[in-house]
C-alpha positions, 0 to 999 in steps of 0.5 A, a space after each residue: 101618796 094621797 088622802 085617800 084610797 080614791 085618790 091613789 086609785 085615781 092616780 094608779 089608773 091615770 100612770 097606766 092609761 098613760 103607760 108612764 111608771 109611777 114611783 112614790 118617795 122618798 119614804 125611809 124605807 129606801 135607807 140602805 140598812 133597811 134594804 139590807 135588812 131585808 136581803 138577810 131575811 130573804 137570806 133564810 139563815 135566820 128564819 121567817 119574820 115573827 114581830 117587828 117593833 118600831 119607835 121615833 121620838 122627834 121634834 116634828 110637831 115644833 118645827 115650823 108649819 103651814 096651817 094645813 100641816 096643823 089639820 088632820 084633814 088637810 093631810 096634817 099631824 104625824 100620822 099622815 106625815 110621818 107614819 108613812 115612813 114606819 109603816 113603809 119600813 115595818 111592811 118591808 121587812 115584814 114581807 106581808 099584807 097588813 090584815 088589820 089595825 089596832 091603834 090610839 093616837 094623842 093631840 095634847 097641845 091646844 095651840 097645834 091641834 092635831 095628832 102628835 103621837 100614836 101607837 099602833 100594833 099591825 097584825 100582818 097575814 103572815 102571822 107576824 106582828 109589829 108595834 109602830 110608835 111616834 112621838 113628835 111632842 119635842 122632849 126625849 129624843 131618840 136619836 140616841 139610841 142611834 148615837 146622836 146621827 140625826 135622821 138624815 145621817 149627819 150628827 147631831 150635837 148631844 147638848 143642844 136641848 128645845 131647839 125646836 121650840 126655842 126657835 119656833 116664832 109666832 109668824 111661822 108661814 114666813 119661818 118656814 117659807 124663809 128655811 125652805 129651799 131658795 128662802 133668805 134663811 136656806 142651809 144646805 144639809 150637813 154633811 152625811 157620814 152615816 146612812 139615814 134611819 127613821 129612829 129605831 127599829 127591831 125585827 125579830 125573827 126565828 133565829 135572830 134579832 136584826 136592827 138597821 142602823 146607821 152604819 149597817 145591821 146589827 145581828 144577834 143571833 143565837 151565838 154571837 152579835 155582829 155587824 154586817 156594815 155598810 160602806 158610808 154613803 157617797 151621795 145622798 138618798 142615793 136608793 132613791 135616786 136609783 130607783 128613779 132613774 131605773 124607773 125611768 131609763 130603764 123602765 123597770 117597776 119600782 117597788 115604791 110604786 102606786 100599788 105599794 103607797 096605797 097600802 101604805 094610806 091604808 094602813 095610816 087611814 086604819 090609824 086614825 080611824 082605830 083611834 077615833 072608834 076605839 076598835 081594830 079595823 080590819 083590812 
């Protein structure tokens, strides 16, 4: 949403004064599965949410970037960036606040000098717990795990290997400006055939494990697996969309509203702020 809390605080108040809805996206904690996810907790069959764990093994750091997105400060590095996205997902499926943080983080190439990896465990009020993980470095990959459906829900083809680095070019601002929309070098996205997932994700809870993937929820509960599918998805980001237009059409607060992405930076502030003091930081 912002850089910092002041920031959001400005932004919140701003959206009210002027009574217009403020609505922040498109984090992955939109996708269909997650959403789904929720809706059998909430369900109660399977008992309160006990720990969360979250990982995302992906070529972020490789794909060409504007100097900003190099800088920590300048809102660069895969905390700010991509860290949002996990926490948005683990605060969801939680269903509580964040009480405090404990994490590290990696800057371990020289020639993009900011955070590429962290780790962080999110102690919540509820007495839950998650593990959030991110690896941007472009080496394993784990979209794997999710049978080769990249991030956006399209397939990815499993022999392509580096293709990030093998493509990065030293004049990157104009390789970037060229692949963004409108740029000589623009592709349309693949199409989708499966709902889009931000790497793997396992809620654990009293009397079972759920895990959203692309096709659904998997349920492992004390008996029996199974899954609980999704229809394929018609158009994408289609959960956005939908709460966009009740936002605006029919004026209804959004979950994704200022008060929510707010948390969200608290929580990516805690991270870096845990890494470079080496401590947990309360919230």
């Amino acid at each position: 949403m912002a850089l910092s809390l002041e920031e959001c605080r400005a932004v919140i108040a701003a959206a009210r004064k002027n009574g217009v809805q403020l609505i922040v996206g498109h984090s992955h904690s939109f996708d269909a599965p997650i959403v789904l996810a929720r809706k059998l907790i909430d369900s109660g069959r399977f008992g309160a949410v006990r720990m969360v764990s979250a990982l995302n093994y992906t070529d972020f750091l490789y794909r060409p970037r504007r100097p900003e997105e190099l800088h920590t400060p300048s809102g660069g590095g895969v905390v700010f960036n991509q860290a949002a996205h996990q926490v948005d997902i683990v605060r969801l499926l939680a269903g509580s606040r964040v009480r405090s943080v404990r994490a590290m983080t990696g800057a371990w190439d020289a020639a993009r000098p900011t955070e590429g990896a962290y780790a962080a465990l999110l102690a919540f009020e509820s007495g839950c717990f998650a593990s959030v993980l991110y690896s941007g470095y472009a080496h394993f990959d784990s979209d794997e795990f999710a049978g080769w459906v990249g991030e956006m829900g399209a397939k990815k083809d499993a022999a392509i290997y580096a293709g990030a680095r093998k493509a990065l070019q030293d004049d990157e601002l104009s390789q970037k400006a060229a692949g963004n929309y409108g740029g000589p070098a623009f592709r349309a996205p693949a199409a989708q055939h499966a709902h889009q997932h931000f790497g793997e994700v396992i809620v654990s809870c009293e009397r079972a494990d759920l895990r959203p993937l692309p096709a659904g929820v998997m349920v492992y509960g004390d008996d029996d697996r199974r899954l609980e599918a999704l229809a394929a998805p018609q158009v994408p980001r289609a959960e956005v969309i939908d709460e966009l237009f009740e936002a605006v059409v029919n004026r209804r607060a959004p979950l994704h509203g200022g008060e929510w992405a707010m948390a969200t930076l608290e929580v990516c502030l805690a991270i870096l702020r845990s890494a470079e003091e080496q401590k947990e930081i309360a919230l």
